[in-house]
Structures are given as C-alpha cells and as structure tokens.
C-alpha positions in Angstrom: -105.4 -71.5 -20.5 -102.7 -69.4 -22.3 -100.1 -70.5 -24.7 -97.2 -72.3 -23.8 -93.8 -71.7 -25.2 -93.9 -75.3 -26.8 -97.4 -74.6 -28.5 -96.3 -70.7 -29.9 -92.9 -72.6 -31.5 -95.0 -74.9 -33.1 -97.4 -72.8 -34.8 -94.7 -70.7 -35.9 -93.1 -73.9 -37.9 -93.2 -73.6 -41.4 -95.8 -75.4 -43.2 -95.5 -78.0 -45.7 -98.2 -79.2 -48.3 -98.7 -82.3 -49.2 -101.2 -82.6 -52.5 -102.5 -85.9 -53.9 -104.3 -85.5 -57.2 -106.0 -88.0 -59.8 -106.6 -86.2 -63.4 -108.4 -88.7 -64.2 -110.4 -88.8 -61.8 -110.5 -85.2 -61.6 -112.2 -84.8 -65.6 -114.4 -87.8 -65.0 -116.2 -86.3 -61.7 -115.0 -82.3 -62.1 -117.9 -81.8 -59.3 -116.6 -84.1 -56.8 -116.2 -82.8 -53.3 -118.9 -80.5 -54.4 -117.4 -78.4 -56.4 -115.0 -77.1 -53.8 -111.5 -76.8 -54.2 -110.3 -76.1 -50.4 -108.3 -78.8 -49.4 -108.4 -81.1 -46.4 -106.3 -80.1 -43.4 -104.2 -82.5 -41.5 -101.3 -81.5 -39.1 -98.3 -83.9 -38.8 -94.9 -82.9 -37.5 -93.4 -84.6 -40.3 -93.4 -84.4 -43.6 -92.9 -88.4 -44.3 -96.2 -89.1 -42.1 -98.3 -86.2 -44.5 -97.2 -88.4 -47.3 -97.8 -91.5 -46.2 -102.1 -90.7 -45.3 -102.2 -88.8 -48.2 -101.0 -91.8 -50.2 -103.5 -94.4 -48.3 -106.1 -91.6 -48.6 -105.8 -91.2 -52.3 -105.9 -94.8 -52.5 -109.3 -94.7 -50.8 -110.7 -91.6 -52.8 -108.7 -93.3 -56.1 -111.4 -96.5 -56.0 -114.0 -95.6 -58.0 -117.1 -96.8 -56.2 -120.4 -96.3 -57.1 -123.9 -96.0 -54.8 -127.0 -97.9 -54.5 -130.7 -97.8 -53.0 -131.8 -101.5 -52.4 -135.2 -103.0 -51.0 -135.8 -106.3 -49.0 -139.7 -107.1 -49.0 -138.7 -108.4 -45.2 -136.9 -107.4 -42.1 -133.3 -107.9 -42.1 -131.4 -107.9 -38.6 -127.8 -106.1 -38.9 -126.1 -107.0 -35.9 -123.3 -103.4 -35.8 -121.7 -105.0 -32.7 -120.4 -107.7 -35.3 -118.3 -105.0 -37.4 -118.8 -102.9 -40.4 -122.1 -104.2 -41.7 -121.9 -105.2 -45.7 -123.7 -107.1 -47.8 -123.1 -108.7 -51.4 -124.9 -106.8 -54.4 -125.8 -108.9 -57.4 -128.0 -106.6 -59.7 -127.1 -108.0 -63.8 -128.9 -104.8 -65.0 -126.3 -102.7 -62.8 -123.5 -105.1 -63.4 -122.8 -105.2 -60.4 -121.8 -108.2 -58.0 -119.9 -107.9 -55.3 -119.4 -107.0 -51.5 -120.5 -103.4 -50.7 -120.4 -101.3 -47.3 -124.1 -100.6 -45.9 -124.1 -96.7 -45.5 -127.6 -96.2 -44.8 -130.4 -99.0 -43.6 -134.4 -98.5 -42.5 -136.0 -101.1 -41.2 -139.9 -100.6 -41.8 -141.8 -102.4 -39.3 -145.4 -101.5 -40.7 -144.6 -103.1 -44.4 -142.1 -105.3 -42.8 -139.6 -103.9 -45.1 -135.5 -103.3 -45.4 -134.0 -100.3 -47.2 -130.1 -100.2 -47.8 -127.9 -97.4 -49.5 -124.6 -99.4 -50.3 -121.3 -98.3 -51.5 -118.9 -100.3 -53.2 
C-alpha cells in the first residue's frame, strides 16, 4: 500500500525525547537492562502524553523489587481467568512478607509438586 500524504507529514515531524532516569538506581544495578543503553521507543503525537508514560513507567521500573523461586510439596490450582495471579511471600530468612506477582508457575504432576518465580 503506498504512503499517504498524512503518513509522509508525520514521519517528517520533528522528534522529541523524552528521558527518565534514576541515578540511584542506575549505580546500584549499572547492568540493568542488560547492559544496554538503547532506549525504549514510544511514538506519541504529543509531547505531554511522552511525559506522562514515561513518568508512570519510571514509577514502575523506580520500585525496587526483587525475585524469588518458591516450592509447594503439593499441587496448587491458579485459576488465570480470576486475574493476575499473586500470592503472599513470608520467608524471615529473606525478609520478605508480602504480596508478590506469580511470573513463572510448574505444576509437577509426578511429585505432586508447585514451583513459583515471584516478583515483588
């Protein structure tokens, strides 16, 4: 299909770049986003609207959250159709306790076994 007049006048806008960045967060993980420093595209006809993700994505990327591999010696139903699955982490050795977003889960039907990777 070729180019319309509409689509060449927009790619010919000039660009604006919006940047969020976290120094602290920056010296504490200088590897994060595996070590690449490309940034993430996002096309918005205004500049307002680039701001405004970028701010609710740096809030997101901003929460330090940490990962975790968990076993249940039993089966475990996760009903997805319910919403985003997450389960509450109390490990003392971890200090952790609190509500964290199931990323990962194996159910092991042999050993009659769960396995979770959490985030939170």
């Amino acid at each position: 299909m070729p180019a319309t007049a509409a689509d060449i006048a927009a790619a010919s806008r000039a660009a604006a770049i919006v940047v969020w960045i976290d120094p602290d967060l920056g010296q504490r993980y200088p590897s994060a986003r595996d070590g690449s420093v490309s940034p993430s595209t996002g096309y918005f006809d205004l500049q307002a609207d680039a701001e405004e993700v970028i701010s609710a994505r740096g809030e997101l990327i901003g929460t330090e959250r940490r990962r975790f591999a968990v076993a249940v010696a039993e089966i475990l139903s996760v009903e997805i159709a319910t919403g985003l699955p997450t389960v509450r982490l109390i490990d003392a050795e971890q200090a952790a306790d609190g509500n964290m977003l199931v990323s990962r889960l194996e159910l092991d039907l042999e050993t009659e076994s769960t396995s979770f990777e959490l985030f939170g």
